[in-house]
C-alpha positions as CSV (number, residue, x, y, z in Angstrom):
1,X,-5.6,-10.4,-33.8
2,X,-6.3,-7.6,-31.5
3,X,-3.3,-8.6,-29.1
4,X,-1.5,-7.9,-32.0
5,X,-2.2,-4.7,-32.5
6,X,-1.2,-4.2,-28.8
7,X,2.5,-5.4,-28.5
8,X,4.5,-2.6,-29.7
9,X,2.5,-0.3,-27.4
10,X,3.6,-2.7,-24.5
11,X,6.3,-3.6,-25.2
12,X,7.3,0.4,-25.3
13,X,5.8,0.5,-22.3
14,X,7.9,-2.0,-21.1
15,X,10.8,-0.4,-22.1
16,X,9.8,2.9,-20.5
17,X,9.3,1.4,-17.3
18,X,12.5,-0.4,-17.3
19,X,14.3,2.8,-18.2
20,X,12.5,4.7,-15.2
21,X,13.9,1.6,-13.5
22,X,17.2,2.1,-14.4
23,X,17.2,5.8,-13.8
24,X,16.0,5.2,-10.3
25,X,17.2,1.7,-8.9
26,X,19.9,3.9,-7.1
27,X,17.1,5.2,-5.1
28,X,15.5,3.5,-2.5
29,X,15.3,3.8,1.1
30,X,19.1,3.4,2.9
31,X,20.4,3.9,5.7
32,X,22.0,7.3,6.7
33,X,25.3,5.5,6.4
34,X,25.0,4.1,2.7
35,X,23.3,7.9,1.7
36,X,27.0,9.1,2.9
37,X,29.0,6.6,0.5
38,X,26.8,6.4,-2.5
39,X,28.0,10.1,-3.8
40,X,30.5,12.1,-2.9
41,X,29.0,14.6,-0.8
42,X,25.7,15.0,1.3
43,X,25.3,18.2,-1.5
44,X,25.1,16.2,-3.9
45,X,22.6,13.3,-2.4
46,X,20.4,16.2,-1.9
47,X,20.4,17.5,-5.3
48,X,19.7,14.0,-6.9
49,X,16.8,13.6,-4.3
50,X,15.2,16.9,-5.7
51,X,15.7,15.5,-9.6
52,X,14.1,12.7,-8.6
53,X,11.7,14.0,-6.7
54,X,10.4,15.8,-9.5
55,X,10.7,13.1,-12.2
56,X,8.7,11.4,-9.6
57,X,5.9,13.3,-9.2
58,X,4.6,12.8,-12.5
59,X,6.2,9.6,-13.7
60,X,2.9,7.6,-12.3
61,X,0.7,9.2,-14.4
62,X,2.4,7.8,-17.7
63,X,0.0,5.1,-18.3
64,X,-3.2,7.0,-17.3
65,X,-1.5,9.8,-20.0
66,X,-1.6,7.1,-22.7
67,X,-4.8,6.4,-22.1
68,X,-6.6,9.6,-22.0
69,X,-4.5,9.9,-25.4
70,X,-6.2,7.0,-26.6
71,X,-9.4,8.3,-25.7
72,X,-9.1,11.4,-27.2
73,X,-7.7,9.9,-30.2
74,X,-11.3,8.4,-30.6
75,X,-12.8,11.8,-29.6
76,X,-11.0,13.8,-32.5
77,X,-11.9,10.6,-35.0
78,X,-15.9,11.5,-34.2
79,X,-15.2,15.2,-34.4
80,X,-13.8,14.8,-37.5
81,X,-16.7,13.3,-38.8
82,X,-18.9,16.0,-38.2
83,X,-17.1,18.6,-40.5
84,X,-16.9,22.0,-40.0
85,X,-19.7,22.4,-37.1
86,X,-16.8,20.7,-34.9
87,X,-13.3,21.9,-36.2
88,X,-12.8,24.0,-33.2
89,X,-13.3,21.5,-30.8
90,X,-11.4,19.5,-33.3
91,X,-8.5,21.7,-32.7
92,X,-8.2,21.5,-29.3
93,X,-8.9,17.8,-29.1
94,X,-6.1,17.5,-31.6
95,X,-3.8,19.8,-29.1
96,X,-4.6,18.2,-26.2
97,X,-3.4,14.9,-27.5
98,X,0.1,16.1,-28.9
99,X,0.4,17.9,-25.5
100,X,0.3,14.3,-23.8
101,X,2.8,13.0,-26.7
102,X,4.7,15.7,-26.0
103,X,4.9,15.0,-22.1
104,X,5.4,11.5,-22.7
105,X,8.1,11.7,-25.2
106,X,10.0,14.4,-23.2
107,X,9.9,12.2,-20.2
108,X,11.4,9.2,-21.7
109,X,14.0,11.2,-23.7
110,X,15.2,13.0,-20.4
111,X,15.2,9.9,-18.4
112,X,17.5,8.0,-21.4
113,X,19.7,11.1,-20.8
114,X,19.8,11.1,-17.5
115,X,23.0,9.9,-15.5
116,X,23.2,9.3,-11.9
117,X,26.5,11.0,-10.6
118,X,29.0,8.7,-9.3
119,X,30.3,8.3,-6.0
120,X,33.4,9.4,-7.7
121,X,32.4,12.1,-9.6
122,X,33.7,15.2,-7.4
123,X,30.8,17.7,-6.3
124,X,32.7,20.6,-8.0
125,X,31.3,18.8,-11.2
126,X,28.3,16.6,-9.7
127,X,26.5,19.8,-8.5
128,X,26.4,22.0,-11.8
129,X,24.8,18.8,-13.7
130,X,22.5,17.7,-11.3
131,X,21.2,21.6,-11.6
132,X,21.2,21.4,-15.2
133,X,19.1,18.5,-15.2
134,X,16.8,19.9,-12.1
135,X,15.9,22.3,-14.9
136,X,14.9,19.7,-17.5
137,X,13.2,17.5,-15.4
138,X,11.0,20.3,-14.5
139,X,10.0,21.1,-18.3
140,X,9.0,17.4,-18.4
141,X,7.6,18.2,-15.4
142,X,5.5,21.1,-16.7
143,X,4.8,19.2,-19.7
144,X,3.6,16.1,-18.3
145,X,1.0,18.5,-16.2
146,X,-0.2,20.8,-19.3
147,X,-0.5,17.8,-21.5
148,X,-3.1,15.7,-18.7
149,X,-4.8,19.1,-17.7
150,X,-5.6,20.0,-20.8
151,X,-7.2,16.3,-21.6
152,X,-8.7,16.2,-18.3
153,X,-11.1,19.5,-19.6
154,X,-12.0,17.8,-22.6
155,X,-12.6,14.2,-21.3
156,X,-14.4,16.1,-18.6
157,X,-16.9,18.0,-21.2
158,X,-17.2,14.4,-23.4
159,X,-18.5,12.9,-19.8
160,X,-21.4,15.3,-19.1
């Protein structure tokens, strides 16, 4: 019965990690001769590393996000017990948590979005995108990092 009530939050996972996948199977290690063919212009490789590079800074912390989230989640159920002696730490426990939806849900939404550039797509137009979504990915970014900070100080204060 309690594997049930697990599936649909694994098999999102699933499907997160196999978009993250997607997103990024054009990215592993090649030689300098493939990097030259797969886009139109070393410009352009460049700029996809940096998007990626940033997606990937945070993207490992997704399932250490969801469960801090679920720990909270119990935190702000036994905070709300306690009534009006704990609605401020109530409050925060209750931002904290849609700080890490937030992160979560912005990361998966840009990475659905996201389009590798094709070797045919011609710099002129490859460039200007990949800028564009440099600038996402960084909110997600951001995000991902206010969202676990913010949990980290109150799982921190519920562990001493």
């Amino acid at each position: 019965m309690m594997n049930r009530a697990f599936l649909p939050f694994f098999a999102l996972l699933l499907v997160g990690l196999t978009a993250c996948n997607e997103g990024t199977s054009e990215t592993p290690q090649s030689s300098p001769e493939e990097t030259e063919t797969r886009f139109s212009s070393p410009a352009v490789e460049t700029s996809f590393q940096e998007v990626m590079a940033i997606h990937d800074e945070v993207m490992p912390n997704i399932p250490q996000m969801k469960r801090d989230r679920k720990r909270l989640e119990g935190h702000r159920d036994q905070l709300a017990s306690q009534g009006a002696a704990a609605a401020e730490d109530l409050a925060q426990t209750e931002l904290a948590i849609q700080l890490l939806a937030d992160g979560d849900s912005l990361m998966f939404d840009w990475m659905k979005r996201f389009k590798t550039p094709t070797k045919t797509m011609p710099e002129a137009e490859a460039l200007p995108y990949l800028a564009k979504e440099k600038a996402k990915v960084t909110v997600v970014n951001e995000a991902m990092k206010k969202g676990m900070s913010a949990a980290k100080a109150i799982l921190d204060q519920i562990e001493e």
